[in-house]
DSSP file (Angstrom, degrees, kcal/mol; ACC not computed):
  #  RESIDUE AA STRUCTURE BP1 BP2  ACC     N-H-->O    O-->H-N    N-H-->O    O-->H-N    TCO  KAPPA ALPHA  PHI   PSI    X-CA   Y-CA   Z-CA
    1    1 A X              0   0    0      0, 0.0     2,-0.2     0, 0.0     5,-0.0   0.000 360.0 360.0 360.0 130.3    0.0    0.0    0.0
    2    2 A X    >>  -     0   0    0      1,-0.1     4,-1.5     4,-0.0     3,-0.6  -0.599 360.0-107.4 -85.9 136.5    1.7    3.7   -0.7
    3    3 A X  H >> S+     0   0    0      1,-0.2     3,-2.2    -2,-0.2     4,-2.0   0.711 118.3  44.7  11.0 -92.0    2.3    6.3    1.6
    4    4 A X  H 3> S+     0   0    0      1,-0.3     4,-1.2     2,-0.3     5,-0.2   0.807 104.4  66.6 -55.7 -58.9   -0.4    8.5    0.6
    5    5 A X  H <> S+     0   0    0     -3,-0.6     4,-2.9     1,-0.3    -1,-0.3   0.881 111.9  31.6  -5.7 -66.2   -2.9    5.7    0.4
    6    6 A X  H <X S+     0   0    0     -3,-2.2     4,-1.9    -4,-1.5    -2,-0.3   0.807 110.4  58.4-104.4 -10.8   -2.8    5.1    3.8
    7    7 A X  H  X S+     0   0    0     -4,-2.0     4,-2.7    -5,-0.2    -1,-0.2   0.681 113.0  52.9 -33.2 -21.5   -2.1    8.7    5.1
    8    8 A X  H  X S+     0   0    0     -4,-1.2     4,-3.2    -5,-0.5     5,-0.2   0.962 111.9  42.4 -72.8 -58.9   -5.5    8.8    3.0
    9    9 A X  H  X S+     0   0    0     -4,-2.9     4,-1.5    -5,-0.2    -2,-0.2   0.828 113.4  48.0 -70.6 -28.0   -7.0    6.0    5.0
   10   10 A X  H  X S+     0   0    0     -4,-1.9     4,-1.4     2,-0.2     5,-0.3   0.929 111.2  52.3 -79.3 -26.1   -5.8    7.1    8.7
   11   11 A X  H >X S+     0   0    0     -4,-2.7     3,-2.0     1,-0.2     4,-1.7   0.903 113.1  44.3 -58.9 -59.1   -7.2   11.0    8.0
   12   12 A X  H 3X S+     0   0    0     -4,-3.2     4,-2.0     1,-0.3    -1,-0.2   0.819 120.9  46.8 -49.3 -40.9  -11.0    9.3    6.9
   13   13 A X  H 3< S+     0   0    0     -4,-1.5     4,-0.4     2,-0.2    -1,-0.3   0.654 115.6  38.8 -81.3 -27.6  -10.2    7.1   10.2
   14   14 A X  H <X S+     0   0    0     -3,-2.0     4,-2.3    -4,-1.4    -1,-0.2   0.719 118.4  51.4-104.2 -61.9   -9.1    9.9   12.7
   15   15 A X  H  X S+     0   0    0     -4,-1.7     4,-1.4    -5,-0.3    -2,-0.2   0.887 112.2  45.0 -64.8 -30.4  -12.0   12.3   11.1
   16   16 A X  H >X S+     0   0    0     -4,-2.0     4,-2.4    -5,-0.3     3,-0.6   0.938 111.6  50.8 -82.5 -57.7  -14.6    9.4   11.7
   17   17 A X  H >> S+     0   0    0     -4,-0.4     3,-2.6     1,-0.3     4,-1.2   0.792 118.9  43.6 -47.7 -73.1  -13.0    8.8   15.6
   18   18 A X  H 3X S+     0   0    0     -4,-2.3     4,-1.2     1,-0.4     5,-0.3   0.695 108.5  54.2 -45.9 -43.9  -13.6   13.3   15.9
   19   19 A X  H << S+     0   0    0     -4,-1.4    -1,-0.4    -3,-0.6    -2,-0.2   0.884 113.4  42.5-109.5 -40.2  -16.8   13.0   14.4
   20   20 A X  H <X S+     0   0    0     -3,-2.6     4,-1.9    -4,-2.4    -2,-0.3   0.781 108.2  56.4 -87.4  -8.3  -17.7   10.2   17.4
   21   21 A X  H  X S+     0   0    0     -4,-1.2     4,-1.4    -5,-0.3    -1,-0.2   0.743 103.9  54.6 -28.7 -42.1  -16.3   11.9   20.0
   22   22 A X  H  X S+     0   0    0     -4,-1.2     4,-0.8    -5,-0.4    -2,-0.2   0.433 108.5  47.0 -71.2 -15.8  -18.6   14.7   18.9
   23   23 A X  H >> S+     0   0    0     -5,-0.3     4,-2.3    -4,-0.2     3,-1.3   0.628 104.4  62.5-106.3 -59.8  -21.7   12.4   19.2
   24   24 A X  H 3X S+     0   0    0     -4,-1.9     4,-1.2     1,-0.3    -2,-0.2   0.864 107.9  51.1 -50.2 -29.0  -20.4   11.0   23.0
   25   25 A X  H >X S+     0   0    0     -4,-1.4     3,-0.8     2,-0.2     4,-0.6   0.980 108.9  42.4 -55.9 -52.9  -20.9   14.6   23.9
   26   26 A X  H <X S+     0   0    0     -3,-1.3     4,-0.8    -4,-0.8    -1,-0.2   0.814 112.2  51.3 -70.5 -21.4  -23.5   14.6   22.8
   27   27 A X  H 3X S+     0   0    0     -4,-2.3     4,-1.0     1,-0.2    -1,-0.2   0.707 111.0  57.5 -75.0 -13.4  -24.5   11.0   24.3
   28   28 A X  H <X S+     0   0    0     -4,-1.2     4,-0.9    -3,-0.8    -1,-0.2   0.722  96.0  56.7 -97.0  -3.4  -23.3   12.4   27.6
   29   29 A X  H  X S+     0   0    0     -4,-0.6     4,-1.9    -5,-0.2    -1,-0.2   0.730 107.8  52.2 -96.3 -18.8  -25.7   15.5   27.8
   30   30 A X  H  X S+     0   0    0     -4,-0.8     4,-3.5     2,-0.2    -1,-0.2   0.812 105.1  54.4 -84.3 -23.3  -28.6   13.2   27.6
   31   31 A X  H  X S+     0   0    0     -4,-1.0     4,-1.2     1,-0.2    -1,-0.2   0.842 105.4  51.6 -70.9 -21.5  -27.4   11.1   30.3
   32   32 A X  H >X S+     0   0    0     -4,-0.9     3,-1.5     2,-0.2     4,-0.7   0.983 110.9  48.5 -70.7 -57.0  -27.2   13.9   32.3
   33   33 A X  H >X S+     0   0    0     -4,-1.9     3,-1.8     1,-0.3     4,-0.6   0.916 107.2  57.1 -57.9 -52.9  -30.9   14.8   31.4
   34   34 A X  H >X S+     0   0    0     -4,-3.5     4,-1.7     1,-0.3     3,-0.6   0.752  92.0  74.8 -36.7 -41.5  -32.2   11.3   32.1
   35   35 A X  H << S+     0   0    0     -3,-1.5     4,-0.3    -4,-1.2    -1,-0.3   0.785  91.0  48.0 -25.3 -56.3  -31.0   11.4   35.3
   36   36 A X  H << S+     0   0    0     -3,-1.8    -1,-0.3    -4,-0.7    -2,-0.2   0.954 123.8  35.0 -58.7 -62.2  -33.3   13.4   36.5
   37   37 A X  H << S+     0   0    0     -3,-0.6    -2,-0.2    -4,-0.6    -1,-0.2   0.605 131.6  11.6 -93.7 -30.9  -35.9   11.3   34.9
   38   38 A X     X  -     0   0    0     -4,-1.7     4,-2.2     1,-0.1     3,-0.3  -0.561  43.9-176.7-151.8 115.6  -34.2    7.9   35.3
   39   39 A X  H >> S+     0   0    0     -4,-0.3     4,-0.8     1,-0.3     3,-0.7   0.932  92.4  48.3 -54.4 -66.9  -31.3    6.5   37.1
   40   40 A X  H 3> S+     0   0    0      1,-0.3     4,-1.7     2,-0.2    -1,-0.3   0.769 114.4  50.5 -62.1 -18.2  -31.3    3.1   35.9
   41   41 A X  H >> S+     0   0    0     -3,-0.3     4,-1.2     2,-0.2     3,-0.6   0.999 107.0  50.5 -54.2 -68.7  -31.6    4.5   32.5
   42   42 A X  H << S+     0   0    0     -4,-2.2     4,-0.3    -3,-0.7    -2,-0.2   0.471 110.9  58.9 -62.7 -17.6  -28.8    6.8   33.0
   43   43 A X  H >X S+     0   0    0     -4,-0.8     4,-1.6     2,-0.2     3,-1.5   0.995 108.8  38.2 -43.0 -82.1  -27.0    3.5   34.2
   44   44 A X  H <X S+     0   0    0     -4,-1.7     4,-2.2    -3,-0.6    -2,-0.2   0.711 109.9  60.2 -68.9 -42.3  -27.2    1.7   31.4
   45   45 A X  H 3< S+     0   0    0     -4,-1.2    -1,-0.4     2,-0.2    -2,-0.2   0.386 101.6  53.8  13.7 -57.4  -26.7    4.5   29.4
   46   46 A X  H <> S+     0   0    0     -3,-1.5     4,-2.9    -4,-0.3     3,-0.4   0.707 107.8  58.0 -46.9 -61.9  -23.2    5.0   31.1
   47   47 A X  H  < S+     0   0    0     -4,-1.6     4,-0.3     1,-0.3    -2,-0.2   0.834 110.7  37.5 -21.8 -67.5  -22.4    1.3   30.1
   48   48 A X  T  X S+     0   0    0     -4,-2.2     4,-1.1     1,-0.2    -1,-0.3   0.622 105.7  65.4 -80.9 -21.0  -22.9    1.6   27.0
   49   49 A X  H >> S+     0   0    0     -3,-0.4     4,-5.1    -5,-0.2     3,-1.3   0.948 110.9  37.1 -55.1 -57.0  -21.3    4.9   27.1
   50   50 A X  H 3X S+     0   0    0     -4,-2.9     4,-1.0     1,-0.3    -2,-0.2   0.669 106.3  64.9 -87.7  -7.9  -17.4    3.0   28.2
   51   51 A X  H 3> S+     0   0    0     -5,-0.3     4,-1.0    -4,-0.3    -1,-0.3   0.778 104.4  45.3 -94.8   1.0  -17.9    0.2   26.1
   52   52 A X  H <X S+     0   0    0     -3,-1.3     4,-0.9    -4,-1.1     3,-0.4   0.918 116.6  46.1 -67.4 -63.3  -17.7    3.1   23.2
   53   53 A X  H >X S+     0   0    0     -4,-5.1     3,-3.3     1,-0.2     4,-2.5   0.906 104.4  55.2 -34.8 -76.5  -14.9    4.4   24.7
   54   54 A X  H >X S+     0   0    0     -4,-1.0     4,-2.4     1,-0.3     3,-1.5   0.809 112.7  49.0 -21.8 -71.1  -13.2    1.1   25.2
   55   55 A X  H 3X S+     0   0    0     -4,-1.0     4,-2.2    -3,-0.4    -1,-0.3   0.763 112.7  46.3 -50.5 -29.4  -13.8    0.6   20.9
   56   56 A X  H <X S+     0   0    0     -3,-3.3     4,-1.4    -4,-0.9    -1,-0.3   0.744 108.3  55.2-112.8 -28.7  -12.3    3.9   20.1
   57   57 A X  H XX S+     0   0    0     -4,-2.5     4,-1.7    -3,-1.5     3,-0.9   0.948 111.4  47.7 -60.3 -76.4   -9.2    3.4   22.6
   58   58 A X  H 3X S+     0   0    0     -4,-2.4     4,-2.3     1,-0.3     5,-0.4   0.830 112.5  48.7 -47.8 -45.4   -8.5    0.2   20.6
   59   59 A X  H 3X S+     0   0    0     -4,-2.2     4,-1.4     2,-0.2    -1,-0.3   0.872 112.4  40.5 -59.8 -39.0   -8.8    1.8   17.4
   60   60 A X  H <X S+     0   0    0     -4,-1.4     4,-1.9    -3,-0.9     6,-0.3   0.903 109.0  64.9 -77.3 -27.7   -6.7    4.9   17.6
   61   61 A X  H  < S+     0   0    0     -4,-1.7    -2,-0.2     1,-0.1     5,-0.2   0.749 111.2  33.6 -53.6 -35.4   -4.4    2.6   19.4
   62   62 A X  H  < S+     0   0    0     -4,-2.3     3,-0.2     3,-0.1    -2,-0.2   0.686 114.8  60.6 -85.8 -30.9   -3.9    0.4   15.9
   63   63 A X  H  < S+     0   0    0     -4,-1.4    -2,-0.1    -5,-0.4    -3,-0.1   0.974 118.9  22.4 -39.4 -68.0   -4.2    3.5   13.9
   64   64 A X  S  < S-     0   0    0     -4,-1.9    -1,-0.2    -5,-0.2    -3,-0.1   0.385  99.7-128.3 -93.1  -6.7   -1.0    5.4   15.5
   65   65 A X        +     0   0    0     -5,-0.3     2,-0.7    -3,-0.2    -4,-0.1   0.854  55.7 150.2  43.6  36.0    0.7    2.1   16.7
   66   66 A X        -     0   0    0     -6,-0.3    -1,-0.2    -5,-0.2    -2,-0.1  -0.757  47.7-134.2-105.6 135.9    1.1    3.5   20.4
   67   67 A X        -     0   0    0     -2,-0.7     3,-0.1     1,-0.1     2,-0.0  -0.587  44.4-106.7 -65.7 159.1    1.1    1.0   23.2
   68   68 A X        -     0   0    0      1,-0.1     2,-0.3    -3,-0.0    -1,-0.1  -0.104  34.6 -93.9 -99.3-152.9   -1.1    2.8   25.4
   69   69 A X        -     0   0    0     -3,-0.1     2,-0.8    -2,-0.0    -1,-0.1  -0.678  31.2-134.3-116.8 164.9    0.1    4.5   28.4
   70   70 A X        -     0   0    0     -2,-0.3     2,-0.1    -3,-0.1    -3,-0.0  -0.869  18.4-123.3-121.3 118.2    0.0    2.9   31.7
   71   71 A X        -     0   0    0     -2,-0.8     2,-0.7     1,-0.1    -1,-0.0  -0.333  22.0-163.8 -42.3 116.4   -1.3    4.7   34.9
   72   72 A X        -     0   0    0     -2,-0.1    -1,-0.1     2,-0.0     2,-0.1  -0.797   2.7-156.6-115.2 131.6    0.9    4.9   37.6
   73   73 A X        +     0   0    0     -2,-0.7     2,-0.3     1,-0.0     0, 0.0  -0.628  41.1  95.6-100.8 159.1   -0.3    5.8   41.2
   74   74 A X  S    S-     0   0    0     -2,-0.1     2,-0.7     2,-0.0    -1,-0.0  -0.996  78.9 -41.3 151.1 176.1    2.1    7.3   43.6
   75   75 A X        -     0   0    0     -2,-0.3     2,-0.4     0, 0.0     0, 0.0  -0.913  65.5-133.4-102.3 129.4    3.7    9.8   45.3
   76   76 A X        -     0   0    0     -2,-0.7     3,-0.1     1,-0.1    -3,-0.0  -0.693  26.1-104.6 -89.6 141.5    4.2   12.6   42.3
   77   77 A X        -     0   0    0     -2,-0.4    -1,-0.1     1,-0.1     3,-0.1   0.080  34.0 -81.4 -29.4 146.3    7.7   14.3   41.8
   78   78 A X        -     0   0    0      1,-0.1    -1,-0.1     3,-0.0     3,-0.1  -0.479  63.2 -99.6 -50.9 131.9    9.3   17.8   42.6
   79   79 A X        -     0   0    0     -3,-0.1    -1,-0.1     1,-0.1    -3,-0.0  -0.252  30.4-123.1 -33.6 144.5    8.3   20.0   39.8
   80   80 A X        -     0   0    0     -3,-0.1     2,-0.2    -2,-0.0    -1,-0.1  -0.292  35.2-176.6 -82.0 164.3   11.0   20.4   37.1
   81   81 A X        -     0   0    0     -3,-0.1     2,-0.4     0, 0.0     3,-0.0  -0.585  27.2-127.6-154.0 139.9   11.5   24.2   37.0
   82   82 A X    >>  -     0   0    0     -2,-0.2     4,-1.0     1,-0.1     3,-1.0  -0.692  13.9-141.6 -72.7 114.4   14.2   25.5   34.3
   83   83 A X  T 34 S+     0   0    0     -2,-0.4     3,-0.4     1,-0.2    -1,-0.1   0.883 102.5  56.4 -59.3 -34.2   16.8   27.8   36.4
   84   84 A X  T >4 S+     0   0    0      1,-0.2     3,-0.8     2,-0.1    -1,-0.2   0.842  97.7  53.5 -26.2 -51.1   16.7   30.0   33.2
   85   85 A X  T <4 S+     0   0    0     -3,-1.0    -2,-0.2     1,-0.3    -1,-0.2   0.691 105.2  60.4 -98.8 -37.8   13.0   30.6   33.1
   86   86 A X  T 3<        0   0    0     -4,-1.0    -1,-0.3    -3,-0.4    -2,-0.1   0.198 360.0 360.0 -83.1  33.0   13.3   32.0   37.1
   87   87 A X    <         0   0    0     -3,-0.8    -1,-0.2    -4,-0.0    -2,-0.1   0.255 360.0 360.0 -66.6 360.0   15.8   34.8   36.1
């Protein structure tokens, strides 16, 4: 397959992931309203919500061929600070 071929095929693949990101905002403002109206709706709802997520992690993750990144809990580090940058 050439370059430009599949530069072709990850933009259409990357604009389709933005374009469902853009609808789970939108899936998430209804959950909010449901709430109110029904929990266990708003449950299930949710569910379905992270098992889109889950698909969309796995895709951009073959797309861009980055392992993904691994949480780490802890005690966090001294802030870097460049001795320059407090002159």
């Amino acid at each position: 397959m050439k370059s430009t071929h599949r530069d072709t095929i990850e933009l259409h693949m990357l604009t389709s992931l933005a374009r469902s990101q853009r609808a789970i905002c939108r899936i998430l403002e209804t959950i909010a309203d449901q709430v109110e109206i029904s929990e266990q709706l708003a449950v299930h709802l949710a569910e379905n919500l992270s098992t889109l997520s889950g698909y969309q992690r796995t895709l951009i993750h073959k797309i861009t061929k980055q392992k993904p990144r691994k949480r780490q809990m802890g005690t966090p580090a001294k802030p870097w600070m460049n001795k320059q940058v407090l002159r």
